[in-house]
N, C-alpha and C positions, 0 to 999 in steps of 0.2 A: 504494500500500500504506500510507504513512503519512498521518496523518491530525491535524486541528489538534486533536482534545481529547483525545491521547495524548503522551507524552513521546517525540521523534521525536530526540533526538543522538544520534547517533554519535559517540563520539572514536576517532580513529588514531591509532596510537602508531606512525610511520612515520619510520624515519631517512633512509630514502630518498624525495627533494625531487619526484622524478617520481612514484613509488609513491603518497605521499600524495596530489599532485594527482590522480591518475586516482581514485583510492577519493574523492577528494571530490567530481571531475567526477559521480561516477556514481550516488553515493548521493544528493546535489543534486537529480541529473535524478528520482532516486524519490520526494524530498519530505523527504528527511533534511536536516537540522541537523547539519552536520560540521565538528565540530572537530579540526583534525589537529596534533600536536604533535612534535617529535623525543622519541626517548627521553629524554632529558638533563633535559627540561623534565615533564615527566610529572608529577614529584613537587610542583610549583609549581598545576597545574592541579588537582590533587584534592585542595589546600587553599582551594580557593575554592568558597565555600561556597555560591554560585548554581549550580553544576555539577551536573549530577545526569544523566547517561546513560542510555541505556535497553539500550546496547549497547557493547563498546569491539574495535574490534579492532586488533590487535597485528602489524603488518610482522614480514618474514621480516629485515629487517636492522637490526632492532634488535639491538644484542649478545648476542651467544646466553651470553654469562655472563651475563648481567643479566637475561633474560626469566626466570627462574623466579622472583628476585628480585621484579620487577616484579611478576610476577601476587602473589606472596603479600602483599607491600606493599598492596596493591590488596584479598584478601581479608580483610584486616587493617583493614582503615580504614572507619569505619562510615560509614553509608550506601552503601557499595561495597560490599559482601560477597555482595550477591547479582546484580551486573549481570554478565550473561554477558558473556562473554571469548573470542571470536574470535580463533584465532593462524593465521596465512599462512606456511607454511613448502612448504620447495622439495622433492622427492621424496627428493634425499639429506640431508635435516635430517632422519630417525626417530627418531634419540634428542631432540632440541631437539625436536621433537613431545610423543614420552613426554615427557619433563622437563617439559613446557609443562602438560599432562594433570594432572601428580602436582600438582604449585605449584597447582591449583586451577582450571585453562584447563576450558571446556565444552567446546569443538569445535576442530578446524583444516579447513584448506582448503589444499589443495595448488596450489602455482603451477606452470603459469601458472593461470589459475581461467577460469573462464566466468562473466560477467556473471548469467547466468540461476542460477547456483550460487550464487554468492555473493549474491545476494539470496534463493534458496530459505533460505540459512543462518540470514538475517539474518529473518526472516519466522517459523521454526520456536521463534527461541529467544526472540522478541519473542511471540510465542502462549503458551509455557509463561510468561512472565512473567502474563499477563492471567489 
């Protein structure tokens, strides 16, 4: 699906050290450029000014005080304002969903996810960019 004369990063915004590796394993195997980060660090990586995503998506354990935070920091920050925002939340996260939604999030994906899902996702919102 991705390709060399398209912008193909991914960042993760993953607190969870396994979580991040699997989304990186996987998007890797598709042809993405992933970059995975903890929450904490987030704010350091979208000051550098080589960075530029096509896509981010957001772990279910990042602090769910801090995601709503997160996404409008991110909608707030130019050249960010329009890369879709991917959030992974668990069936009983509906309000950290909503909340995620309102802050400015495009989509979620419920865990556990299916590989086949989660790149339908990542595919739909990478099209409306183009």
């Amino acid at each position: 699906m991705a390709t060399a004369d398209v912008n193909n990063t991914i960042l993760v915004v993953e607190e969870d050290a396994r979580m991040a590796f699997l989304l990186d394993y996987l998007l890797s195997r598709e042809g993405f450029n992933v970059i995975a980060v903890n929450p904490h660090h987030q704010n350091h990586v979208m000051q550098d000014g080589n960075l530029s995503p096509c896509l981010i998506i957001m772990g279910h354990k990042a602090s769910s005080d801090n995601d709503s935070g997160m996404i409008m920091n991110i909608r707030n920050t130019q050249g960010w304002r329009n890369v879709p925002i991917l959030v992974l939340v668990s069936n009983y996260e509906k309000q950290k969903m909503q909340r995620a939604l309102e802050a400015g999030a495009n989509d979620f994906l419920m865990q556990p996810f299916d590989q086949r899902e989660l790149m339908a996702q990542i595919e739909r919102h990478m099209i409306n960019l183009h």
